[in-house]
C-alpha positions in Angstrom: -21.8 -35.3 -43.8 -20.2 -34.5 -47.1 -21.0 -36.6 -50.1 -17.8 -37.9 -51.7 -16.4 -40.5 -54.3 -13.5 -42.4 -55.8 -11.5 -42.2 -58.2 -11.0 -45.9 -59.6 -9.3 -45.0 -62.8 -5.8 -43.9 -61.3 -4.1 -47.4 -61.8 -2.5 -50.3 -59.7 -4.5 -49.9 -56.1 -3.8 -45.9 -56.4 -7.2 -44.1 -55.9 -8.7 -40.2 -55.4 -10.9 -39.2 -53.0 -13.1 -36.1 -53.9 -16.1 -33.8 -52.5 -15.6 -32.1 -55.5 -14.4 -29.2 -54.1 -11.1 -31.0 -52.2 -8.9 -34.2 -52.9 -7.1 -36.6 -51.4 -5.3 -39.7 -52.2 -4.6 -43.4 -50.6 -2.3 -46.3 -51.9 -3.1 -49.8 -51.3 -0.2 -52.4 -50.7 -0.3 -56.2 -49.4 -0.2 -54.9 -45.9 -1.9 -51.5 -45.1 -2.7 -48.4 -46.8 -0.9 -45.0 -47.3 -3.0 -42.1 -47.3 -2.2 -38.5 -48.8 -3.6 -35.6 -47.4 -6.6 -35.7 -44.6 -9.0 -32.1 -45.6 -11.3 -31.7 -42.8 -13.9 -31.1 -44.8 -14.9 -35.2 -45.1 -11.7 -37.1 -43.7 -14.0 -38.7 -41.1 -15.5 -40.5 -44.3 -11.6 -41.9 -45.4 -11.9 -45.0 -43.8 -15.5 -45.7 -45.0 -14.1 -45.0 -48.5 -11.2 -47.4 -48.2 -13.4 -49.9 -46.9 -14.7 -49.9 -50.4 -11.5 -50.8 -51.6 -9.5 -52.9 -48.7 -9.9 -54.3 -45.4 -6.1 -53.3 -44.9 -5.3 -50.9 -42.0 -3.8 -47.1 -42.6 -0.4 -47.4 -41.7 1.2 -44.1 -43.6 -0.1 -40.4 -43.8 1.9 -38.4 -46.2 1.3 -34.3 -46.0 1.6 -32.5 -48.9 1.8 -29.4 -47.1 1.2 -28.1 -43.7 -1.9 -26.0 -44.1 -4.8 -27.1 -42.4 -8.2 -27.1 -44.8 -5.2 -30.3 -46.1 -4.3 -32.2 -43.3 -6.3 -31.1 -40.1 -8.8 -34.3 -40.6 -6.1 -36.8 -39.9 -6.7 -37.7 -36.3 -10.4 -38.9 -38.1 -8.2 -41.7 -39.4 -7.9 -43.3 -35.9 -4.7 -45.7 -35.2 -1.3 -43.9 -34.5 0.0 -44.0 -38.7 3.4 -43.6 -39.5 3.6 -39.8 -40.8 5.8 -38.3 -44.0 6.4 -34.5 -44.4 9.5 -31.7 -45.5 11.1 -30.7 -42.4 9.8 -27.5 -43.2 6.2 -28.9 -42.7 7.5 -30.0 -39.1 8.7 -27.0 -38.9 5.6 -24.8 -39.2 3.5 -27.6 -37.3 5.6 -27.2 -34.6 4.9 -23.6 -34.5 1.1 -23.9 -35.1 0.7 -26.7 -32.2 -2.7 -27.3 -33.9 -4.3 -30.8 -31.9 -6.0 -31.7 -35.0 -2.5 -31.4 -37.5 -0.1 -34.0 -35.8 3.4 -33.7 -35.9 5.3 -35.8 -38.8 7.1 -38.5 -37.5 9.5 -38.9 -40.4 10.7 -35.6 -42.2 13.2 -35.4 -45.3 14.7 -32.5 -46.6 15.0 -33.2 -51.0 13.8 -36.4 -51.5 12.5 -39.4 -49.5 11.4 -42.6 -51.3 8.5 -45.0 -49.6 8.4 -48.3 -50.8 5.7 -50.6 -48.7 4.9 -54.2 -50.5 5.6 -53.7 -54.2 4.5 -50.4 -54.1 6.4 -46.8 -54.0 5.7 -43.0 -53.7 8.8 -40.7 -54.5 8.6 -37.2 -52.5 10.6 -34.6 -53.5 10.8 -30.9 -52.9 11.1 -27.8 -55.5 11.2 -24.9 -53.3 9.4 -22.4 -51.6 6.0 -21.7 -54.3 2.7 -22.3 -52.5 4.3 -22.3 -48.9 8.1 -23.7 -47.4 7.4 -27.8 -47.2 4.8 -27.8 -50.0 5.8 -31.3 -52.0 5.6 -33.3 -55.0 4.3 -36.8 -54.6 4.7 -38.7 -57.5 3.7 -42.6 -58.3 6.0 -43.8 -61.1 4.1 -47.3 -61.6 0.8 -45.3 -61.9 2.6 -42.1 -63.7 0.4 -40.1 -61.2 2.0 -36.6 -59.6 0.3 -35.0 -56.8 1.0 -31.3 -56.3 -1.7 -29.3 -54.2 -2.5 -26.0 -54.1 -0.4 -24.7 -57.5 -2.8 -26.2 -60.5 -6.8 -26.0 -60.9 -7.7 -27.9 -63.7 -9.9 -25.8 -65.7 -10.3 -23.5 -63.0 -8.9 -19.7 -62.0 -6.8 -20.4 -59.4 -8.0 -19.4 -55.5 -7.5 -16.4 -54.7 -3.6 -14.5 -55.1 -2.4 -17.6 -56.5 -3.8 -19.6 -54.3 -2.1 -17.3 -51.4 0.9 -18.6 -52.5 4.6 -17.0 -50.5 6.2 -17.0 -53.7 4.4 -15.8 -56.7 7.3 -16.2 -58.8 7.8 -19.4 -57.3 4.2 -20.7 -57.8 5.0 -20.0 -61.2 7.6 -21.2 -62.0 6.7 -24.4 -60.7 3.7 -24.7 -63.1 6.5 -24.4 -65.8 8.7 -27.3 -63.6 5.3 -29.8 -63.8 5.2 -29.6 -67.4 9.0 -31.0 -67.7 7.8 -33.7 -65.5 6.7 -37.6 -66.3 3.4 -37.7 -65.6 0.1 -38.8 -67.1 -2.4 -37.6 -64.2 -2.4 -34.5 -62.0 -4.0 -34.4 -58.6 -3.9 -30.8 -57.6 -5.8 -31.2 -54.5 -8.6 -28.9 -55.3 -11.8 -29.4 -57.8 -13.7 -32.1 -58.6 -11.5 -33.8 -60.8 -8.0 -34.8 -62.3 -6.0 -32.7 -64.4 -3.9 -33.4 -67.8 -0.9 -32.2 -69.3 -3.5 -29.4 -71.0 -4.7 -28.5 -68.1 -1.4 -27.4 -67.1 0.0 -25.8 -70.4 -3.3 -23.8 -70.1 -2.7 -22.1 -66.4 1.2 -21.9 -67.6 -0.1 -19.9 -70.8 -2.1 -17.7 -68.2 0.1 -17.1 -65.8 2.7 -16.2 -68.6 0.1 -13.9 -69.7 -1.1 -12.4 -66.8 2.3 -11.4 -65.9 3.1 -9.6 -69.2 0.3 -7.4 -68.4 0.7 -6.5 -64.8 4.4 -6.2 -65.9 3.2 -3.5 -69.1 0.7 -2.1 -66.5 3.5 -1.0 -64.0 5.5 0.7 -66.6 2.8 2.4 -68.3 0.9 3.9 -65.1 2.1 6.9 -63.2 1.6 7.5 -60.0 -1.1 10.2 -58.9 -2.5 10.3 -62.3 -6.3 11.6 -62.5 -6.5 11.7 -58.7 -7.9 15.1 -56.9 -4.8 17.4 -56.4 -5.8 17.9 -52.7 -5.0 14.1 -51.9 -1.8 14.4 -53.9 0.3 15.5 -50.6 -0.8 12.3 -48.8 1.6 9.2 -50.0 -0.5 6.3 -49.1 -3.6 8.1 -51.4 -1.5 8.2 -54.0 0.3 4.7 -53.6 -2.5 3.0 -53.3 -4.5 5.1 -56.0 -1.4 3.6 -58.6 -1.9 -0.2 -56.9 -5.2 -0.2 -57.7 -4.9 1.2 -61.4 -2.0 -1.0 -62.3 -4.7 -4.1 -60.7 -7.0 -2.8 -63.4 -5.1 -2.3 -66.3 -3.8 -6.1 -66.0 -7.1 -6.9 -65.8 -8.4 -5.0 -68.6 -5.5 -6.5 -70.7 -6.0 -10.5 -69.9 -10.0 -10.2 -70.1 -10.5 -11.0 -73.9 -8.8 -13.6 -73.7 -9.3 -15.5 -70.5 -12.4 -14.7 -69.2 -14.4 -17.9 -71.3 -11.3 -20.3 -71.1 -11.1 -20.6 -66.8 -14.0 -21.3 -64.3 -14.4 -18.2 -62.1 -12.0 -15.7 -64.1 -14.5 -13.3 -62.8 -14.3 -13.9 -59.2 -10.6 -13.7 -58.5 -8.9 -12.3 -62.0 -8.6 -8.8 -59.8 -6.8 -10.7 -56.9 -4.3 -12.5 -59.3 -2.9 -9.1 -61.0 -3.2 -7.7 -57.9 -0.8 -10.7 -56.1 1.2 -10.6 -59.7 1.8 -7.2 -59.9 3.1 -6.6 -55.9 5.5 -9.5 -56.8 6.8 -7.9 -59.8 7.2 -4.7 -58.2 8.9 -5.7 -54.6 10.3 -9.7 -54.7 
């Protein structure tokens, strides 16, 4: 089984669970424990890791989102938990009927507020970025927001923004985290937490990335350079300009970016690719 840890220094019983490649969260109150997001990929270790911290039983799942490599462990967790989603999140479960992703049992639709003992977890929703239903879960006594899927501290995000619906949307709420209280991020993905740097750095490349897939389209022409025999067929010459446009972007955010995020190289062609179909069709 996966090797993971803890996260001990997120403040008053509120702890991260990591195998350095996903995260999780649980709260600890006088009565139980509310857990945040179940990845498959070593929830069947949860309850061995809050045994660390608590005898109490797990008496709340929260779901950030509905996608499974997030929440498709919970059924590990054992016990029928109360569970907290957007009703789009019900929504797309219903639609998925996935055994291993149960359905929420209490859904809001802008904010929702859990208080259990003397502690609380405001959930609110911004809109339609990494997918419908994806939320923000933020711990005012701990000053800890938990957004998953749209920041990678340090990192290049996964691939096409993470495969984000909204690209514009993803963006925008990079911009929307920044104007937020906060002290620690937990994005959900690396091995560890993320700062208010952390996010003014992806904000600056995203701002960046999009000037030059935005200076790319309006500089390339279609069915430039290509062999005049493949210049009657459309979808040559469409996706001949897609792919030149991709480069270019690429070309222009290199210099800069390529020693400042883990893994520019690996998906750099995938994010002016996603950036520059957004620009051109949403």
């Amino acid at each position: 089984m996966k090797n993971i840890r803890i996260a001990r220094g997120l403040g008053k019983e509120l702890y991260m669970i990591t195998d350095n490649v996903y995260q999780s969260m649980f709260l600890v109150y006088d009565k139980g424990v509310v857990v945040i997001d179940t990845p498959p990929s070593y929830a069947a270790r949860i309850p061995q890791a809050i045994a660390e911290v608590t005898d109490n039983p797990i008496t709340h799942v929260i779901y950030s989102h509905s996608h499974t490599d997030h929440i498709a462990g919970t059924r590990n967790l054992g016990g029928s938990p109360i569970i907290i989603a957007h009703e789009e999140t019900l929504r797309l479960l219903k639609r998925a009927a996935d055994p291993n992703r149960p359905l929420p049992t209490v859904t809001f639709a802008e904010r929702y507020t859990l208080r259990v003992g003397g502690q609380v977890l405001e959930l609110s929703y911004h809109g339609n970025g990494h997918e419908p239903g994806n939320i923000f879960i933020w711990a005012p006594a701990q000053h800890v927001l938990m957004v998953v899927d749209v920041v990678f501290p340090g990192w290049m995000p996964w691939r096409r923004f993470a495969v984000a619906q909204d690209v514009q949307g993803a963006t925008a709420q990079v911009d929307e985290i920044l104007g937020l209280d906060w002290e620690i991020l937990v994005g959900g993905h690396v091995a560890r937490t993320g700062n208010r740097a952390d996010v003014e750095l992806q904000a600056d490349f995203f701002r960046d990335l999009k000037q030059a897939a935005q200076t790319a389209l309006t500089t390339t022409r279609p069915g430039e350079g290509m062999d005049p025999k493949d210049l009657g067929n459309p979808w040559a010459v469409f996706d001949n300009f897609i792919d030149r446009v991709a480069t270019q972007c690429v070309e222009r955010v290199t210099p800069k970016w390529a020693g400042k995020l883990a893994a520019f190289d690996v998906y750099i062609w995938d994010q002016c690719y996603a950036m520059e179909q957004s620009l051109r069709i949403d």
